[in-house]
GUMI-47386 format. One line per field, with one value per residue: chain; residue in three letters; x, y, z of N, C-alpha, C in turn; residue number from 1. Coordinates in steps of 0.02 Angstrom, whole numbers. Example, Ala and Ser with C-alpha at 12.3 -4.5 7.8 and 13.67 -1.06 7.14 Angstrom:
c: c(A; A)
r: c(Ala; Ser)
nX: c(660; 642)
nY: c(-284; -112)
nZ: c(390; 354)
caX: c(615; 684)
caY: c(-225; -53)
caZ: c(390; 357)
cX: c(660; 645)
cY: c(-165; 2)
cZ: c(390; 394)
k: c(1; 2)
END
This chain:
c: c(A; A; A; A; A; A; A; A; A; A; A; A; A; A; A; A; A; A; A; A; A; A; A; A; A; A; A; A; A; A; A; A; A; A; A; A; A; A; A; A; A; A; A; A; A; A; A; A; A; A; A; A; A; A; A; A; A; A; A; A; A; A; A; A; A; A; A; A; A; A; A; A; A; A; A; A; A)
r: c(Unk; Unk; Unk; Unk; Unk; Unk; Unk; Unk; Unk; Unk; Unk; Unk; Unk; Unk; Unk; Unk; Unk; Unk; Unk; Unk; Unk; Unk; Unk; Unk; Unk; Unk; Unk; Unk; Unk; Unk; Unk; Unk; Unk; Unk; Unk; Unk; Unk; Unk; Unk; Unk; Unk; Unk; Unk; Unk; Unk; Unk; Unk; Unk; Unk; Unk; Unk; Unk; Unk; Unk; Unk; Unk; Unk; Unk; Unk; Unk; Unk; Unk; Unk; Unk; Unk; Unk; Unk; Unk; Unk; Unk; Unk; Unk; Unk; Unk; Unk; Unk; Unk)
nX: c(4861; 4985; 4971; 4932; 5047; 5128; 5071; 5089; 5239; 5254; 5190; 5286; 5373; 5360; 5340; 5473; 5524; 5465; 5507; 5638; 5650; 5618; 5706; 5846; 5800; 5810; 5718; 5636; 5488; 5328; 5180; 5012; 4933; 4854; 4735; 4580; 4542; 4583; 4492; 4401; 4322; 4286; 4293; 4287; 4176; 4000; 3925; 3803; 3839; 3989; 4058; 4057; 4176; 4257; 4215; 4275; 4384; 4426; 4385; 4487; 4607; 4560; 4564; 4700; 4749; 4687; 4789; 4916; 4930; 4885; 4992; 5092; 5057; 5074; 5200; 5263; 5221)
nY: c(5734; 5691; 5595; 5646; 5700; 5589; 5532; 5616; 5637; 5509; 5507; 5596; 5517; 5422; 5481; 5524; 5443; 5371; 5480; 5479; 5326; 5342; 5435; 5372; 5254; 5338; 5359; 5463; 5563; 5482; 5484; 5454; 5302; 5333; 5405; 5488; 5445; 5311; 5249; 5265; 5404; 5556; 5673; 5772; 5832; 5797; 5885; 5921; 6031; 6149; 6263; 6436; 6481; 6383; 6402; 6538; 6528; 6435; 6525; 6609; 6524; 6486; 6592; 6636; 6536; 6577; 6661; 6640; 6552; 6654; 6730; 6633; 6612; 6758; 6755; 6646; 6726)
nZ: c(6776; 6757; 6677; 6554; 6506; 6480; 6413; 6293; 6285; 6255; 6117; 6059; 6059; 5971; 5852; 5837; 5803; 5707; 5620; 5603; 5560; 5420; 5384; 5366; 5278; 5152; 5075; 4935; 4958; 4904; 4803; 4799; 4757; 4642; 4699; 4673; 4555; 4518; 4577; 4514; 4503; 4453; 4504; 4653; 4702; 4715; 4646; 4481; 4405; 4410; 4542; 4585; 4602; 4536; 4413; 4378; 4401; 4275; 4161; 4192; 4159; 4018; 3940; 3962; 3899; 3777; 3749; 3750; 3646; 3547; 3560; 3499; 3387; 3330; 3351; 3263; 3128)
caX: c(4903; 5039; 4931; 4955; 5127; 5170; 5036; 5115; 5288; 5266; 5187; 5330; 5442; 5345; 5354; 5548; 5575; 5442; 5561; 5736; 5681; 5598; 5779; 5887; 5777; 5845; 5648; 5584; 5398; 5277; 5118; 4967; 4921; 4807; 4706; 4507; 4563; 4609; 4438; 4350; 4304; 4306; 4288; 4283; 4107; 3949; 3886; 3815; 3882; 4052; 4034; 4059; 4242; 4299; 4198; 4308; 4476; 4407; 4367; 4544; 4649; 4541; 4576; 4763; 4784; 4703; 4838; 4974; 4894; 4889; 5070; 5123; 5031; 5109; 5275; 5254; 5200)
caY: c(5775; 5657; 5545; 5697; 5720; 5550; 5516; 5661; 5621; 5447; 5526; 5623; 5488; 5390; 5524; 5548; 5339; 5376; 5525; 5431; 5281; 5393; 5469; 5322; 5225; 5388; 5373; 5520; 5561; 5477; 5510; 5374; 5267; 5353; 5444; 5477; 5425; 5232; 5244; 5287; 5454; 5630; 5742; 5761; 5818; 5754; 5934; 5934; 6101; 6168; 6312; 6506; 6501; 6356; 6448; 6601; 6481; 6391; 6541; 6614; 6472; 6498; 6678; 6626; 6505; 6606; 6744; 6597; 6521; 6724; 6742; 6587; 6634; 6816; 6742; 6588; 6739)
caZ: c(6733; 6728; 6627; 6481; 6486; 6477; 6319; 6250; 6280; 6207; 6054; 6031; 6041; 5915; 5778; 5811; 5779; 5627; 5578; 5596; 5487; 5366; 5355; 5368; 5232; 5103; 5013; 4933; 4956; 4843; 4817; 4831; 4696; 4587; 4729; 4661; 4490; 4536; 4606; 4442; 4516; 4390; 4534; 4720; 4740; 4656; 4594; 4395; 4378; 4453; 4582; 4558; 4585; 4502; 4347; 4370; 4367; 4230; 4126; 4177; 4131; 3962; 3943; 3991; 3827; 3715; 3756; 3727; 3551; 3507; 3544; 3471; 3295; 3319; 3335; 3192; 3062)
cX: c(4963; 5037; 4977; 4996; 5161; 5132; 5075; 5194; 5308; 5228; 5256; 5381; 5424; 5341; 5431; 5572; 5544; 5484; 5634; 5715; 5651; 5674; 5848; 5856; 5814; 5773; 5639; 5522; 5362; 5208; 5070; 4965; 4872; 4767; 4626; 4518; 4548; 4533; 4368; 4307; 4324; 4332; 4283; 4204; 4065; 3891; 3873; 3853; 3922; 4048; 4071; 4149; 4283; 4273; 4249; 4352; 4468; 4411; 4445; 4604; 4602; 4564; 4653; 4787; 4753; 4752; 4911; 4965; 4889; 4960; 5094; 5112; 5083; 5184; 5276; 5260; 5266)
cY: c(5735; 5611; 5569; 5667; 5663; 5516; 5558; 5647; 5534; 5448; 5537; 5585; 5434; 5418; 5537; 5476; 5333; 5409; 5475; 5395; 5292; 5395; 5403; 5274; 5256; 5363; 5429; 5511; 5536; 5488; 5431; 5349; 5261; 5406; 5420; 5455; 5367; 5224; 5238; 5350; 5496; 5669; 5726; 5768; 5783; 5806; 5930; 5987; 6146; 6237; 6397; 6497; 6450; 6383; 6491; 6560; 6463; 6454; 6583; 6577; 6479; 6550; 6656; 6589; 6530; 6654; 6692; 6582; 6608; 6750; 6714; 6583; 6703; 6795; 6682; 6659; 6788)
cZ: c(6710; 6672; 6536; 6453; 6472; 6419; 6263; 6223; 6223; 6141; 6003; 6007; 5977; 5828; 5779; 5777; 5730; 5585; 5555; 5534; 5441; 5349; 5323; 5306; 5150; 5070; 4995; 4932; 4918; 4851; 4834; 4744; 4652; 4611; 4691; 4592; 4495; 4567; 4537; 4469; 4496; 4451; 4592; 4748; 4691; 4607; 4514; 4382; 4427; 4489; 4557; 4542; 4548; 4417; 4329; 4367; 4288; 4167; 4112; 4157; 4047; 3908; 3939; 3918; 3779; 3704; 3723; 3653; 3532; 3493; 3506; 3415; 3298; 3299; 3277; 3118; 3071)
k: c(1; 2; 3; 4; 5; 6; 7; 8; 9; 10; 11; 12; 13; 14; 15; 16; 17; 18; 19; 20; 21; 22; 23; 24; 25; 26; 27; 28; 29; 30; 31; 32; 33; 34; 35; 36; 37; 38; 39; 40; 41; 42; 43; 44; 45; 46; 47; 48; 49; 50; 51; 52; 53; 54; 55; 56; 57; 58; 59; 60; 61; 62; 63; 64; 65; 66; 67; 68; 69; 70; 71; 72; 73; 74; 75; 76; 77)
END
């Protein structure tokens, strides 16, 4: 048991000396450097055709700018 507590403990102390010079550096977060993009990859899986619910996003984000492009004529005329 002591084994644990003393893996654990020297976890802990390795994420507070990760934290500190995180802090002390003053970086903000960045992201990675392109992610599946930089890879030459469209998409995460390898399905031909995108699954039920990204349909239903897909068709509401559709639905969503024709309501914008309807306003934006209403208000133009």
């Amino acid at each position: 048991m002591s084994t644990f507590i003393l893996a654990f403990i020297f976890f802990v102390a390795m994420v507070l000396a990760m934290a500190v010079g995180y802090i002390l550096q003053r970086k903000t977060i960045a992201g990675s450097c392109g992610g599946l993009g930089a890879l030459g990859i469209a998409k995460a899986c390898d399905c031909p055709e995108p699954c039920d619910r990204k349909k239903e996003r897909m068709a509401r984000e559709e639905a969503r700018q024709k309501k914008i492009a309807e306003w934006e004529k209403d208000k133009i005329i």
